[in-house]
C-alpha atoms as one frame of an Amber mdcrd trajectory, in Angstrom:
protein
 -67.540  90.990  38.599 -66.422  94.555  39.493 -69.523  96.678  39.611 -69.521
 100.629  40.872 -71.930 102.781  42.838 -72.171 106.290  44.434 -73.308 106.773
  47.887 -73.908 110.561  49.783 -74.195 110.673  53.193 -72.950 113.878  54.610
 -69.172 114.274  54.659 -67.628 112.076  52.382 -64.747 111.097  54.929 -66.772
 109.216  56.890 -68.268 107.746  54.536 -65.244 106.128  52.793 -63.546 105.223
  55.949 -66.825 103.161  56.436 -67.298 101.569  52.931 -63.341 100.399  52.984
 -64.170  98.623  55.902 -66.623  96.351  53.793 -65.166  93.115  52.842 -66.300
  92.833  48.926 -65.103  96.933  48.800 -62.280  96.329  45.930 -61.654 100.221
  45.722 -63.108 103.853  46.960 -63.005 107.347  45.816 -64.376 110.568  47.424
 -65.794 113.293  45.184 -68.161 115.630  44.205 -71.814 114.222  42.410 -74.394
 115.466  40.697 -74.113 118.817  40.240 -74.463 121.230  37.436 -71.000 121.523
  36.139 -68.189 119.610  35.570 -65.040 119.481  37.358 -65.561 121.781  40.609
 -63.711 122.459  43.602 -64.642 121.837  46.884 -64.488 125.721  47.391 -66.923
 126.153  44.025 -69.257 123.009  46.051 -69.160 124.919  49.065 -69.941 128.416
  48.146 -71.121 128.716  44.439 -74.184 126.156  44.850 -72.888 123.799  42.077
 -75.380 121.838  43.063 -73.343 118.942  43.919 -72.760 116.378  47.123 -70.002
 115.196  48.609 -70.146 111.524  47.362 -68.238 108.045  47.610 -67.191 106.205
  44.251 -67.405 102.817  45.871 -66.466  99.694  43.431 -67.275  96.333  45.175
 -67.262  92.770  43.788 -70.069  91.394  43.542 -69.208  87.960  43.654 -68.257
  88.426  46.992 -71.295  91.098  48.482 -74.420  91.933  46.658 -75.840  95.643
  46.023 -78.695  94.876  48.858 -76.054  94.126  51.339 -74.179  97.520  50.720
 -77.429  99.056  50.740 -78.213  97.801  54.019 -75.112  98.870  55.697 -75.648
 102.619  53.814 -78.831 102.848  55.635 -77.134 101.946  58.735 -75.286 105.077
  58.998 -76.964 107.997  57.620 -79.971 109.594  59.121 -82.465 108.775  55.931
 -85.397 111.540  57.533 -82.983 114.433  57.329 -82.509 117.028  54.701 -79.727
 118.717  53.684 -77.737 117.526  56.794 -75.722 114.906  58.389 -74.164 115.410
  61.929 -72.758 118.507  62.262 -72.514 119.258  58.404 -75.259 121.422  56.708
 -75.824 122.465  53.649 -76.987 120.719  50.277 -73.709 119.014  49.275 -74.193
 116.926  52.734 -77.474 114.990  51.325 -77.998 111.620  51.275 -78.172 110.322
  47.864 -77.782 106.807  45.716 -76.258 107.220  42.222 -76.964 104.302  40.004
 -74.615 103.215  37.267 -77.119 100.987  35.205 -80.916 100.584  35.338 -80.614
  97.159  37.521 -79.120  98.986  40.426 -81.730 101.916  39.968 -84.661  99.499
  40.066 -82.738  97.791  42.944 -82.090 100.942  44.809 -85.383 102.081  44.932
 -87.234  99.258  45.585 -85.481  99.172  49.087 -85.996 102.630  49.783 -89.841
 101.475  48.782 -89.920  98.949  51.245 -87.973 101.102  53.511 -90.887 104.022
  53.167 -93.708 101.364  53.752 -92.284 100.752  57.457 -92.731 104.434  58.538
 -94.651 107.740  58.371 -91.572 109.431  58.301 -90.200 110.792  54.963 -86.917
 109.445  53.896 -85.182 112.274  51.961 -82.302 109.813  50.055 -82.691 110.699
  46.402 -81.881 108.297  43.870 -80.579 109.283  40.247 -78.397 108.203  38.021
 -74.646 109.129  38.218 -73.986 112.425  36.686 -70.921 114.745  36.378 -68.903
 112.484  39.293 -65.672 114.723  39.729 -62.831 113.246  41.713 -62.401 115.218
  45.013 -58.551 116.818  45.510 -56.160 114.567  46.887 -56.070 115.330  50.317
 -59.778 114.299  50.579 -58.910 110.887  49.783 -58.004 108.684  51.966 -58.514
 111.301  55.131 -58.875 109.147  57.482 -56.128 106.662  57.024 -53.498 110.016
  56.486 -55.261 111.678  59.857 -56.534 108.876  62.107 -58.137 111.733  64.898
 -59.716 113.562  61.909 -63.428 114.715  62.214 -66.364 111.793  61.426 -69.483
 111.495  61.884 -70.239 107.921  61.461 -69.280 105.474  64.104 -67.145 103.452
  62.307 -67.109 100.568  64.244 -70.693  99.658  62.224 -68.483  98.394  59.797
 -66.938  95.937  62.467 -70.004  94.358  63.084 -70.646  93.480  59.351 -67.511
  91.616  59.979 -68.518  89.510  62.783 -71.099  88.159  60.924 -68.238  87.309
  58.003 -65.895  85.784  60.604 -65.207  82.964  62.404 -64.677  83.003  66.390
 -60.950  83.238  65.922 -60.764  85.316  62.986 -63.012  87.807  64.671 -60.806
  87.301  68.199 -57.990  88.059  66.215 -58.684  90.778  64.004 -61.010  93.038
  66.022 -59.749  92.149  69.847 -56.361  91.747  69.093 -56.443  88.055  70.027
 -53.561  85.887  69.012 -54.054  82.028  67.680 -52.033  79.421  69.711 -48.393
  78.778  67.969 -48.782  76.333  65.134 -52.117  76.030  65.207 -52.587  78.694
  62.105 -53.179  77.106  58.836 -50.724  78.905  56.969 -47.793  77.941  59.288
 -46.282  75.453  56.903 -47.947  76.880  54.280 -45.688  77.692  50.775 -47.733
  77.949  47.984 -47.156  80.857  45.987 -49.632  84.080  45.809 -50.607  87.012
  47.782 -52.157  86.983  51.754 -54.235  90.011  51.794 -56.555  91.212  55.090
 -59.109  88.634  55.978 -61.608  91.363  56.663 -60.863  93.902  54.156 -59.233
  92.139  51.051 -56.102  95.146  51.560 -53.163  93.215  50.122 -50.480  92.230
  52.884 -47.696  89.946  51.971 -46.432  88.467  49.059 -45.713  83.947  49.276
 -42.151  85.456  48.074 -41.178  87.110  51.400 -42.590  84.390  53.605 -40.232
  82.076  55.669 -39.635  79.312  57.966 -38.614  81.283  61.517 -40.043  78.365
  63.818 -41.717  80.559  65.739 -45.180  78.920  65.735 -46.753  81.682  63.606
 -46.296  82.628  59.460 -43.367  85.091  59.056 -42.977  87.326  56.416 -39.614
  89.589  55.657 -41.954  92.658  54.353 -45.167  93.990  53.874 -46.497  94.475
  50.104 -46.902  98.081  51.603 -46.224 100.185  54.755 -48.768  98.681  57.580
 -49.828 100.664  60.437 -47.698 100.195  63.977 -47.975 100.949  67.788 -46.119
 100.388  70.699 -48.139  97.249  72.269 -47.119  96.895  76.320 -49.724  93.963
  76.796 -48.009  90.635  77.737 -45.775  92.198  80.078 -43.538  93.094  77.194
 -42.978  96.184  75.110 -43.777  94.980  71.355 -44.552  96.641  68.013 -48.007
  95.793  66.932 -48.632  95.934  62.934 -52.349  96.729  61.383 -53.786  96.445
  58.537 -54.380 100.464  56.890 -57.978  99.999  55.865 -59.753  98.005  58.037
 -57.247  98.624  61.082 -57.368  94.739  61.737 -55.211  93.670  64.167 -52.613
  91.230  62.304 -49.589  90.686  64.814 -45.892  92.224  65.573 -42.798  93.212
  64.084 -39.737  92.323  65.267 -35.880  92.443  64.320 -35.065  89.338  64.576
 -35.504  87.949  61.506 -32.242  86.427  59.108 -29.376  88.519  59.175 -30.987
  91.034  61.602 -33.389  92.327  59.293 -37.297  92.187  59.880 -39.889  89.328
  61.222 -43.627  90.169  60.953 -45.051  87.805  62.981 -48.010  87.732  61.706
 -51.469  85.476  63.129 -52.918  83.574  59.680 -56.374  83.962  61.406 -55.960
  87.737  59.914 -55.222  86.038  56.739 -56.947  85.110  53.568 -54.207  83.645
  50.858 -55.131  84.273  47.264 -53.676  81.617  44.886 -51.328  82.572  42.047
 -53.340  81.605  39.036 -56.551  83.100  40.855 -54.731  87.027  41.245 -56.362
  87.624  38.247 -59.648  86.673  38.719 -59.773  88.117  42.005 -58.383  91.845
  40.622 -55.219  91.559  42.110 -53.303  90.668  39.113 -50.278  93.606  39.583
 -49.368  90.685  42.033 -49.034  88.347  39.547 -46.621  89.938  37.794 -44.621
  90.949  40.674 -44.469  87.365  41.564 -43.540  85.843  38.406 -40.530  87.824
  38.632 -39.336  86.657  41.705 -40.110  83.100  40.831
């Protein structure tokens, strides 16, 4: 079940680069929360105290992490004991705050800032309210940090990495976050055909479609196209010179692209440790089911 929350914790690039590293993060959206009006610009949040904070829309399945757990990893990265600031950012639309969509996640909410407050002397300044007049951000907030990799943050991103070491195994984690690579044929999706959609083992960001996989004999899964654009970098490891292909959200390390595939045309070589295959008939269930139908007519 898809269930949505609000989280403010200083600039709201950070912040979303952190929250789409969260396996059980289906979706984010930066914008502006709480505030007196509707619809503002960042200029009218900046200057014309609206009153609002620079928040993250984050929608999360909960079958898959529970509100406590994205609590937990909030608290991680925000100072809770400051006011009105967060890193270098000050000012009142850089507060920390939890917006609730329902009463459950209010009562949830604040009884771990309770228990939180119970463990020090220090005040913790996070308000919690209900969600109220959440504007969308302009477009080139979202996404910042995937469309400027060296842009400014203040969180240390690689908190989210350690959330997935505790939702990996060995070789997944290898893999993924040290740019390992699994021995040939030893992957379990090798001589694997069934049809649906392999999406990012740490992030859920769909990959490849079963429709553009095939048999190179290589001793790893091949695929003639990503469902999108995936990140790339000249790797000279190996004693080679070899493009290296990531994943866009989670920037997990998934394997190489090369031109050698049928025809001449491309072979992402890709390590199924950095997999997780989602069956046909479960796309649905799972919310990817635009896959479906791009699969059913390619069947």
């Amino acid at each position: 079940m898809i269930e949505t929350i609000y989280f403010a914790g200083g600039c709201f690039w950070g912040v979303e680069g952190y929250f789409q590293r969260i396996p059980g993060v289906v979706k984010t959206e930066v914008g502006y929360a709480n505030g007196e009006t509707e619809n503002p610009t960042y200029e009218e949040v900046c200057y014309r105290n609206t009153g609002h904070s620079e928040a993250v829309k984050v929608d999360y399945d909960e079958d898959k992490i529970l509100l406590i757990e994205l609590l937990n990893k909030y608290y991680q990265i925000i100072d809770p004991y400051s006011l009105n600031k967060q890193g270098n950012d000050i000012g009142t639309q850089y507060r920390t705050g939890i917006y609730t969509s329902n009463d459950t996640q209010m009562k949830i909410a604040k009884n771990f800032l309770n228990k939180k407050q119970q463990k020090t002397d220090r005040k913790i300044q996070i308000e919690v309210k209900p969600i109220k007049n959440f504007c969308r951000a302009e477009e080139y907030h979202q996404n910042y940090l995937e469309k400027n990799p060296n842009g400014y943050c203040h969180i240390n991103l690689n908190e989210a990495n350690q959330y997935s070491k505790s939702h990996l195994t060995p070789i997944q984690y290898e893999v993924t976050q040290n740019n390992g690579t699994e021995l040939p044929n030893t992957g379990k999706y090798n001589d694997f055909d069934n049809p649906g959609l392999y999406v990012d083992i740490v992030s859920g960001e769909p990959l490849f479609l079963s429709t553009d996989k095939f048999q190179s004999n290589c001793g790893w899964p091949a695929f003639s196209k990503p469902v999108e654009k995936l990140n790339e970098k000249i790797d000279t490891s190996a004693g080679m010179i070899r493009t290296e292909v990531r994943s866009r959200k989670a920037d997990s390390h998934l394997g190489h692209v090369f031109n050698d595939g049928p025809g001449g045309s491309t072979r992402y070589c890709i390590n199924s440790a950095a997999l997780k295959f989602i069956p046909y008939d479960q796309l649905e269930k799972e919310g990817y089911g635009k896959y479906k139908k791009i699969l059913a007519s390619n069947f």
